[in-house]
N, C-alpha and C positions, 0 to 999 in steps of 0.2 A: 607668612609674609605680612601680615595683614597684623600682627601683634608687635613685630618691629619697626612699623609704620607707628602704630602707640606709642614705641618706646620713644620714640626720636622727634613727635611731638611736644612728650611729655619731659625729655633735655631740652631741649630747646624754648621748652616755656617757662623751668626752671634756670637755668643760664640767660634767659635773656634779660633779668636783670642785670647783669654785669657787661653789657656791650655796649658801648657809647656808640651812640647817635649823633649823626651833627645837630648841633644847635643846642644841645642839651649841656645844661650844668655840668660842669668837668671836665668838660671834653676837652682832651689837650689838642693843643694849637698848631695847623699845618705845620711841618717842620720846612723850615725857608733854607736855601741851599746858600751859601754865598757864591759869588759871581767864580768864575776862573780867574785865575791870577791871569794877566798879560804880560806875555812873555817880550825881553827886548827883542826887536828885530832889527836885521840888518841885510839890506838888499844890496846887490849885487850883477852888475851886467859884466858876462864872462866873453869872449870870443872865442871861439875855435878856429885856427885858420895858421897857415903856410908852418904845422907842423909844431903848434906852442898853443899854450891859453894863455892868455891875457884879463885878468891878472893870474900870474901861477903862485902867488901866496894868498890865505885869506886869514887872518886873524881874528878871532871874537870870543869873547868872554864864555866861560861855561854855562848854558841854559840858555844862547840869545837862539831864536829863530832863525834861519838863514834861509831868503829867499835869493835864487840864483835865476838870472834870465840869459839862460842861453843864445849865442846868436853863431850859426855854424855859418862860414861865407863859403868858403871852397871846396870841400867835400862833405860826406857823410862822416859821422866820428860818433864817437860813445861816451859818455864820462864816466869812468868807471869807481868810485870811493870803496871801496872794498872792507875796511874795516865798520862801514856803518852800513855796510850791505845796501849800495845803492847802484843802480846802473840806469843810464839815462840815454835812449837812443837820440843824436840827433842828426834827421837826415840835412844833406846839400842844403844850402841857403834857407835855412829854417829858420824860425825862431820857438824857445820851447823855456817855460817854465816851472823848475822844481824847487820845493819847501821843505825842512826838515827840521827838527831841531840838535844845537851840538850838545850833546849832553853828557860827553866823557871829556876829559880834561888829557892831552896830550898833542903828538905830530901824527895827522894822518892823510897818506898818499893817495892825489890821484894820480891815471892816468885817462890815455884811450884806450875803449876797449873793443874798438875794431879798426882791424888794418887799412892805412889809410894811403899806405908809400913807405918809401926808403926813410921817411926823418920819420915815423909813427912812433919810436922808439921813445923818443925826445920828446912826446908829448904828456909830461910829467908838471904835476902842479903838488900842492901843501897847504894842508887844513890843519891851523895851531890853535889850539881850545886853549885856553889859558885861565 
């Protein structure tokens, strides 16, 4: 054990020529990150209530942010966006904020995704990425 303790002195005092130091000649220079690009956004106050959202279209450009602020007045309901895999519970007279971004270019449906009554059916909206 006691001779591979040597050995690994004796790399290490030859190799440590070649190891930069900070502050020492050559040393290359922190590598600087650039910022995150910022992304467009666009906010959004939705209603849930007597069977419909409001608005039930939302249109925006490929890559904008979408923040959505939920506001449920008369029952519990769910948003349910299914092709971007999101489900949003939101109880009775709540208020509830969700963020995403739209990042596929198409139509994509929501609905509710808990039974709310006879019109639950009809509570159908459209997300057009363009």
């Amino acid at each position: 054990m006691r001779r591979f303790a040597k050995w690994m002195v004796l790399a290490a005092l030859v190799l440590a020529p070649g190891i930069a130091v900070p502050g020492q000649e050559g040393e290359a220079a922190p590598s600087e990150t650039e910022p995150a690009e910022e992304l467009p956004t666009k906010r959004i106050k939705m209603y849930a209530e007597n069977w419909r959202w409001v608005p039930d279209v939302i249109r925006v450009a490929e890559g904008t942010r979408l923040v959505i602020d939920f506001v449920s007045r008369d029952a519990s309901h769910s948003f349910v966006l299914k092709d971007y895999q999101i489900k949003v519970p939101l109880p009775e007279r709540s208020e509830k904020r969700f963020e995403f971004v739209a990042d596929r270019k198409g139509e994509f449906k929501w609905r509710c995704g808990r039974p709310c009554g006879n019109g639950c059916p009809k509570m159908v909206g459209k997300l057009i990425v363009e």
